[in-house]
C-alpha positions as CSV (number, residue, x, y, z in Angstrom):
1,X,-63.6,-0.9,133.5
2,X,-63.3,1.4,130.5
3,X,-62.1,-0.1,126.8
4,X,-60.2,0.8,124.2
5,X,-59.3,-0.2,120.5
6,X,-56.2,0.3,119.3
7,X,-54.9,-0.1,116.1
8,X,-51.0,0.9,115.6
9,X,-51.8,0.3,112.0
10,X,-49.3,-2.3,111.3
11,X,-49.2,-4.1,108.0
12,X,-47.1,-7.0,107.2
13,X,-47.8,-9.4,104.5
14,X,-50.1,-12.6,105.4
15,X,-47.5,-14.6,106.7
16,X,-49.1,-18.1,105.0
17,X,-50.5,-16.8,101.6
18,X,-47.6,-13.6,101.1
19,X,-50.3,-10.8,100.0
20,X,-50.4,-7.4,101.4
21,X,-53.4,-5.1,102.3
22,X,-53.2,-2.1,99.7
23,X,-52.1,0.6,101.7
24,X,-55.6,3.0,100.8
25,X,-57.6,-0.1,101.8
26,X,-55.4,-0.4,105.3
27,X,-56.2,3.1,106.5
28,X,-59.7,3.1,105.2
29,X,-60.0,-0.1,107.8
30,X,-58.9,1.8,110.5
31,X,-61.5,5.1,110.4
32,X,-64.3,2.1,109.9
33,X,-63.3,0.5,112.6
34,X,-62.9,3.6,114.9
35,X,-66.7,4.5,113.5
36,X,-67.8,0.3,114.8
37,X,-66.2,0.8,118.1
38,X,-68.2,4.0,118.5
39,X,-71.6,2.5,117.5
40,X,-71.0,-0.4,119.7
41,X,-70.5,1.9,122.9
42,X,-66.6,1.6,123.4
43,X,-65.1,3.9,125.0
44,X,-62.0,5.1,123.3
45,X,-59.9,4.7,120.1
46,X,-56.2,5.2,119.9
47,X,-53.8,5.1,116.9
48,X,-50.2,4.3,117.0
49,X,-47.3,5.6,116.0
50,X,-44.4,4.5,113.9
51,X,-41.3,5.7,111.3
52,X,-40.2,2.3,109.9
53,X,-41.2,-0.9,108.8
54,X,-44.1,-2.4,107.3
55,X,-46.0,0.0,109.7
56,X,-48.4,3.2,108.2
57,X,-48.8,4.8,111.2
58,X,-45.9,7.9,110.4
59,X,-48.4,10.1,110.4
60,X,-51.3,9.6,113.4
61,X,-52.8,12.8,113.4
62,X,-54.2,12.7,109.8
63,X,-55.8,9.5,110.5
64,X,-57.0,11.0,113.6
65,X,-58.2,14.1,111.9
66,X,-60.8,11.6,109.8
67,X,-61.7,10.0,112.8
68,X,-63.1,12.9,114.4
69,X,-64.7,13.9,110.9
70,X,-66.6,10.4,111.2
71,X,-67.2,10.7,114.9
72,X,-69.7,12.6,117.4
73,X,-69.3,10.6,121.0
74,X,-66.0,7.9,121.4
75,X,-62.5,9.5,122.8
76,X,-60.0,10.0,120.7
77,X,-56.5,8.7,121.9
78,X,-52.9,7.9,120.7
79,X,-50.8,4.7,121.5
80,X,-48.1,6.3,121.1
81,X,-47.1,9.6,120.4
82,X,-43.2,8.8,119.9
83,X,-42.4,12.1,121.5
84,X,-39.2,11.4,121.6
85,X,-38.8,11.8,117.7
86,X,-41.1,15.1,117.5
87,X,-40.7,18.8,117.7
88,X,-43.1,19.8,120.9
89,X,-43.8,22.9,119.6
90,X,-45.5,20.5,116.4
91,X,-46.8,17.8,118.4
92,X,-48.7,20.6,120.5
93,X,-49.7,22.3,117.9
94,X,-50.6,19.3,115.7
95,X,-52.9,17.7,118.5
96,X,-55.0,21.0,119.7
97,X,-56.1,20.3,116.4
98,X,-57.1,16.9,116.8
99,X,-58.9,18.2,120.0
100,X,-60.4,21.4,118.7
101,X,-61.8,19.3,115.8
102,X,-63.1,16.7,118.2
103,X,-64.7,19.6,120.1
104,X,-62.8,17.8,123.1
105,X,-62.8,14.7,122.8
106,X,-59.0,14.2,122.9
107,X,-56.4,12.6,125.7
108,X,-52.6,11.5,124.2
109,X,-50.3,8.6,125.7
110,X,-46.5,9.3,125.0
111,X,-43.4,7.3,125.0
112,X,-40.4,6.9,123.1
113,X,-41.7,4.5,121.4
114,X,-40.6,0.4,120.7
115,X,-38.8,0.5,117.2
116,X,-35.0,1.7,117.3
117,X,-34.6,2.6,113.9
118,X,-36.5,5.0,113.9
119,X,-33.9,7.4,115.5
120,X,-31.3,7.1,112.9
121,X,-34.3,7.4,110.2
122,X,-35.2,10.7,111.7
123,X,-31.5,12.4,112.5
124,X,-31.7,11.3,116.3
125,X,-29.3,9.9,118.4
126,X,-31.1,6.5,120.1
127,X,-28.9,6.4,122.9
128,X,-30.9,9.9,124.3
129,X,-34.0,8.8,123.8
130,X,-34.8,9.0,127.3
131,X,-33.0,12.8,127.5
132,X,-35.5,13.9,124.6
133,X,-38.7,11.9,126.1
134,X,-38.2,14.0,129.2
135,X,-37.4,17.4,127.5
136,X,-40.0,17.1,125.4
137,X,-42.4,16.0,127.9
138,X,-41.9,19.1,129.8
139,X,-41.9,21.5,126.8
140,X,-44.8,20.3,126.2
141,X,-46.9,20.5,129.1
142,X,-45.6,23.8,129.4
143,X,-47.1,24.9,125.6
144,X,-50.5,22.9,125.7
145,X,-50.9,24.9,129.5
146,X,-50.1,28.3,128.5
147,X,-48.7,31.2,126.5
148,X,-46.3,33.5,125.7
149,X,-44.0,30.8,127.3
150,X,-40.0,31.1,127.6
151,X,-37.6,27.6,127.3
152,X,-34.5,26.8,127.4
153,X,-33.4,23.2,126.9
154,X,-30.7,21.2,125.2
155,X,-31.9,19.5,122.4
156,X,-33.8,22.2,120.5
157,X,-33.3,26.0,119.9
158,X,-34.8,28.2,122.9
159,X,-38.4,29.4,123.0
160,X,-39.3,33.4,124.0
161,X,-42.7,34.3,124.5
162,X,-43.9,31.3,122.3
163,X,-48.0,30.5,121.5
164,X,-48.9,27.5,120.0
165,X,-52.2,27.5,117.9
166,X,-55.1,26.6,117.6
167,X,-55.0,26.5,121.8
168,X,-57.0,23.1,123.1
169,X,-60.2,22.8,122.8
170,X,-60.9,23.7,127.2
171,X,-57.2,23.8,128.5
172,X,-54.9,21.3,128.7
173,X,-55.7,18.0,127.8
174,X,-54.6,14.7,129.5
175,X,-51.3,13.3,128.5
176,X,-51.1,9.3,129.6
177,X,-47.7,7.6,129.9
178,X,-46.9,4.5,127.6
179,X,-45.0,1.8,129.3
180,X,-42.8,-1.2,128.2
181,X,-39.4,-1.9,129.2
182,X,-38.0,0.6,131.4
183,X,-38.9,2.3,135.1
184,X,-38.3,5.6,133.5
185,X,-41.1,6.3,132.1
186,X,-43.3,5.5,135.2
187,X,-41.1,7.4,137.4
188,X,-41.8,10.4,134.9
189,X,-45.5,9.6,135.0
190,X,-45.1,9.1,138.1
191,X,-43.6,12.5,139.2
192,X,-46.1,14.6,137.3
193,X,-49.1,12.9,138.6
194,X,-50.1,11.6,135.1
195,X,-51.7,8.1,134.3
196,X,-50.0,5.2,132.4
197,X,-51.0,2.8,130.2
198,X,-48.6,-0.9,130.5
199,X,-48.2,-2.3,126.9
200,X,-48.7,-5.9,128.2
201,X,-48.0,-7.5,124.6
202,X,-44.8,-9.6,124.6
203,X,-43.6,-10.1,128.1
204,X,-44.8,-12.2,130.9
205,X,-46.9,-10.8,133.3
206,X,-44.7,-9.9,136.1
207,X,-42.6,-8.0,133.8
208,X,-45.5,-5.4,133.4
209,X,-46.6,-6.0,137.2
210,X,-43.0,-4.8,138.2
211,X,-43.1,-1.3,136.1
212,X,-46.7,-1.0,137.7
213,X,-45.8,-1.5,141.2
214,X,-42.9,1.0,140.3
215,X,-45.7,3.8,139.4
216,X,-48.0,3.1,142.1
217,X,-45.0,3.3,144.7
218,X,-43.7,6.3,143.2
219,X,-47.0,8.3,142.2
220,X,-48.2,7.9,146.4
221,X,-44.3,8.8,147.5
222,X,-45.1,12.3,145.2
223,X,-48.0,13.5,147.1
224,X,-50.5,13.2,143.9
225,X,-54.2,12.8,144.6
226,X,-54.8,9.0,144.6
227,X,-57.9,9.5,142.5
228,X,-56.2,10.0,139.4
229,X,-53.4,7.8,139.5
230,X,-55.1,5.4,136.8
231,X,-53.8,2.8,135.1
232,X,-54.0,1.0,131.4
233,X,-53.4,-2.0,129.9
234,X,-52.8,-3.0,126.4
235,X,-52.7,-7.1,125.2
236,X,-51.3,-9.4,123.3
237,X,-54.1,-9.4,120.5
238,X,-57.7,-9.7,120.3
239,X,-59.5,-13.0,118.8
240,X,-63.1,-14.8,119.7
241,X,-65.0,-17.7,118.9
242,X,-67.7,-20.0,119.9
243,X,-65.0,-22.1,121.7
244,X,-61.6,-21.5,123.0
245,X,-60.1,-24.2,120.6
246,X,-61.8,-23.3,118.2
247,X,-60.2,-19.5,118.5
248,X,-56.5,-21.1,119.3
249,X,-56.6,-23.1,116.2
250,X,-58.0,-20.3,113.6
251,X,-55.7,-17.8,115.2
252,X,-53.0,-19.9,115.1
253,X,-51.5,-19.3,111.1
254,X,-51.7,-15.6,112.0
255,X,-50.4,-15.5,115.4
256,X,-47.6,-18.2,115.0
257,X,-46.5,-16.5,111.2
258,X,-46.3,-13.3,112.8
259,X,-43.8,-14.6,115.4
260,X,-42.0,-16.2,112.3
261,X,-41.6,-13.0,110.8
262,X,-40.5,-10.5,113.7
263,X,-37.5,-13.3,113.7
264,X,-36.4,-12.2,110.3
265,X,-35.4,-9.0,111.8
266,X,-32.5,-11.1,114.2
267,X,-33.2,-8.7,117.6
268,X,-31.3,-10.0,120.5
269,X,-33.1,-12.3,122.6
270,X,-32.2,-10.2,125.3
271,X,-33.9,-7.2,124.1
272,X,-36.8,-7.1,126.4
273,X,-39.9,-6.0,124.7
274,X,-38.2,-6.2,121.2
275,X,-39.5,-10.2,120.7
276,X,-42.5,-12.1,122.2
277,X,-41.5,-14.7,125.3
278,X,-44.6,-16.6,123.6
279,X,-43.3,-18.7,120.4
280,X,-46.4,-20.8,119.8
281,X,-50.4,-19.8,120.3
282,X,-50.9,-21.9,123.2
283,X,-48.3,-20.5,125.4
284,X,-49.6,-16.9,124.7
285,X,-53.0,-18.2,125.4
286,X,-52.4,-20.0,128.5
287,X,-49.4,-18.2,130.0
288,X,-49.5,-14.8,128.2
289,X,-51.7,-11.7,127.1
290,X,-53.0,-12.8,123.9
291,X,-56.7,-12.6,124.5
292,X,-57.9,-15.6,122.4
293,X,-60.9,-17.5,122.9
294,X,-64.0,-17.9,123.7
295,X,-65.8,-14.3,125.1
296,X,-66.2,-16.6,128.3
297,X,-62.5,-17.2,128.8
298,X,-61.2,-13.8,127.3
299,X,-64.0,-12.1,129.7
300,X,-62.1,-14.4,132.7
301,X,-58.4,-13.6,131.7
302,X,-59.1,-9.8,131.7
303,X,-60.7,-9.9,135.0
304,X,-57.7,-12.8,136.4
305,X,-54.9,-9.8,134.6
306,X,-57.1,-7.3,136.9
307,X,-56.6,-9.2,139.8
308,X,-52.1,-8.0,139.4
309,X,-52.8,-4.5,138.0
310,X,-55.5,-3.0,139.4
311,X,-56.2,-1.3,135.7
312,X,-59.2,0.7,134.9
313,X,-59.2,0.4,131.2
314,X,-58.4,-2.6,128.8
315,X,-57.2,-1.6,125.6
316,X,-57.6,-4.2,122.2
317,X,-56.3,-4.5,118.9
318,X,-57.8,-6.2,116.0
319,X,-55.4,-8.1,113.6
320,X,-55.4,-5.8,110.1
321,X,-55.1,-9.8,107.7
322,X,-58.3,-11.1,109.2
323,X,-61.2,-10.5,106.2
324,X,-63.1,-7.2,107.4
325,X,-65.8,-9.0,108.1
326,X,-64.2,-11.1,110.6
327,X,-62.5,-8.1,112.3
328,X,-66.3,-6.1,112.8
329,X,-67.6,-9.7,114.0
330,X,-64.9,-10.2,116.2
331,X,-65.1,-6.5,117.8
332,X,-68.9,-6.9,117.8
333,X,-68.5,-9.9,120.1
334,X,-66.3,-8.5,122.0
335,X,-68.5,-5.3,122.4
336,X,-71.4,-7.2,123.6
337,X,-70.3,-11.1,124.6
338,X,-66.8,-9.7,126.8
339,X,-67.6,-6.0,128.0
340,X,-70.4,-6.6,129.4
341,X,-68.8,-9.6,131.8
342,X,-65.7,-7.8,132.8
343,X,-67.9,-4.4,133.4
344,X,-70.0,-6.3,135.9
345,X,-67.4,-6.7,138.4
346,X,-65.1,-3.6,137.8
347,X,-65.9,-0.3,138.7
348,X,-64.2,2.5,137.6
349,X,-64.0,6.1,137.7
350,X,-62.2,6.9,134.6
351,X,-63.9,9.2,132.3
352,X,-66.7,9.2,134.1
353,X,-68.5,12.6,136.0
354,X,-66.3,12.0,139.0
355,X,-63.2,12.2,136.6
356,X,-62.5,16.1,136.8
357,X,-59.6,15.3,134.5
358,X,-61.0,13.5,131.5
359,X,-61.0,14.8,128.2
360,X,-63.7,17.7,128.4
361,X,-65.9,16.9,125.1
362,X,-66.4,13.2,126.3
363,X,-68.5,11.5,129.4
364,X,-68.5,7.8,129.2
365,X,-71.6,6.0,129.7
């Protein structure tokens, strides 16, 4: 199995004490923790994307552009790219860059992303997000594949003989499928023979297994080579200690505050994937995808998750109010105490030399 870290660079106040993370300290955490991850042999870093609340992701591929200043080897990802909201002709242009200054070391995961005001924030109607994710998508793949290229669509002006620049780094790089709520966007994946990646953060597991099953069943009906039909998945946070009671009960004011305060914001209950089926730390623990506890159990609840969805590669996220120290020591122990568990019984060919596909600057070990 291959592994990820993801930070979508959220930033909340502490929900016990009230204090906020100073915004230059925030993003300076997540270019050090990209730099840990590479030291400790992960495989991949991905940073989010988002255009309101207490969130400081607007603007991914800056934060991306210093990660590849402060990195030689680790993959360079996205989680997501809200391509619904963007301009394909920007986001194209935008992440050659990211891949030319990575000398290749780029793949992107789009989707329309999970926060609904960003449409009205941005000029956008939200009830065609799914028309703009799939006219986007295309543009797209059309620009990052070649040049001089002619478009018509509905949502933007026309394109006639239109080159974006810089060019990827060595053609066309990978573009992933995020997926939450809906079968559309594994039916899209599906169709163009691309990889997804399930977020696996709120809902219970057969939620996620459904939209997976959907891909798979759809991806073999297209013809596409079986191969490369990989899948992600993300989880419902990352914390470790010397026992798993130990973890529950120091996770707890964090995990349990954070569930307080996404209340605040009144979503309908019924808004799948808007607010965590888990209200207290045990129940994510024991019937959900938060991946607390000892690297023993977390190692055995990624591998019993495996056993549904068949994934190749486990992405993590670190929680931005633990102290800094905690977060390297927790990724650190999961580098070295979880990995190397979960890597001893799966296999996987995912950005490895039988992986024609992968991002062209990056082999994993």
């Amino acid at each position: 199995m291959r592994f990820q870290v993801l930070d979508i660079v959220f930033n909340p106040p502490h929900p016990v004490t009230g204090e906020a993370v100073p915004a230059a300290d925030r993003l300076e955490r997540v270019v050090e923790t990209a730099v840990l991850a590479e030291e400790l042999g992960l495989d991949a870093f991905a940073v989010g994307e988002r255009h309101a609340g207490d969130v400081l992701s607007s603007s991914p591929t800056v934060i991306l552009g210093a990660v590849a200043a402060r990195t030689s080897r680790i993959l360079l990802s996205t989680g997501v790219t809200v391509l619904s909201l963007l301009d394909p002709v920007r986001v194209a242009e935008d992440y050659a860059t990211i891949d030319q200054l990575s000398r290749g070391r780029f793949e992107m995961v789009i989707g329309k992303g999970n926060e609904a005001l960003q449409y009205p924030l941005l000029g956008l109607d939200l009830a065609r997000q799914y028309e703009y994710l799939e006219e986007n998508y295309e543009l797209l793949r059309l620009l990052l594949s070649g040049e001089e290229v002619d478009w018509e669509g509905r949502h933007r002006p026309d394109l006639q003989g239109a080159t974006t620049l810089p060019r990827p780094y060595d053609g066309a790089f990978r573009i992933w499928h995020g997926s939450a709520t809906s079968h559309f966007a594994v039916e899209l994946a599906a169709r163009w023979g691309d990889p997804i990646v399930s977020a696996n953060a709120f809902q219970p597991r057969e939620s996620y297994q459904v939209l997976i099953d959907r891909y798979r069943e759809r991806y073999a009906a297209a013809g596409h080579d079986p191969a490369y039909g990989f899948v992600g998945s993300g989880s419902g946070g990352l914390f470790l200690a010397d026992t798993t009671e130990q973890a529950i009960e120091e996770f707890r004011p964090i995990y349990e505050g954070a569930v307080a305060r996404a209340d605040l914001r009144k979503h309908d209950p019924a808004a799948v994937g808007k607010v965590t089926s888990f209200r207290t730390i045990e129940e994510a623990v024991e019937r959900g995808p938060a991946l607390v506890g000892s690297p023993e159990r977390v190692a055995e609840k990624i591998l019993d998750y495996h056993q549904s969805y068949g994934h190749d590669l486990q992405s993590v996220s670190i929680n931005h109010l633990l102290e800094p120290a905690r977060q390297d020591d927790v990724l650190r122990r999961f580098a070295e105490e979880v990995v190397p568990l979960v890597r001893a019984e799966v296999e996987t060919d995912l950005w490895g030399p039988a992986d024609a596909r992968r991002a062209k600057g990056f082999t994993a070990r």
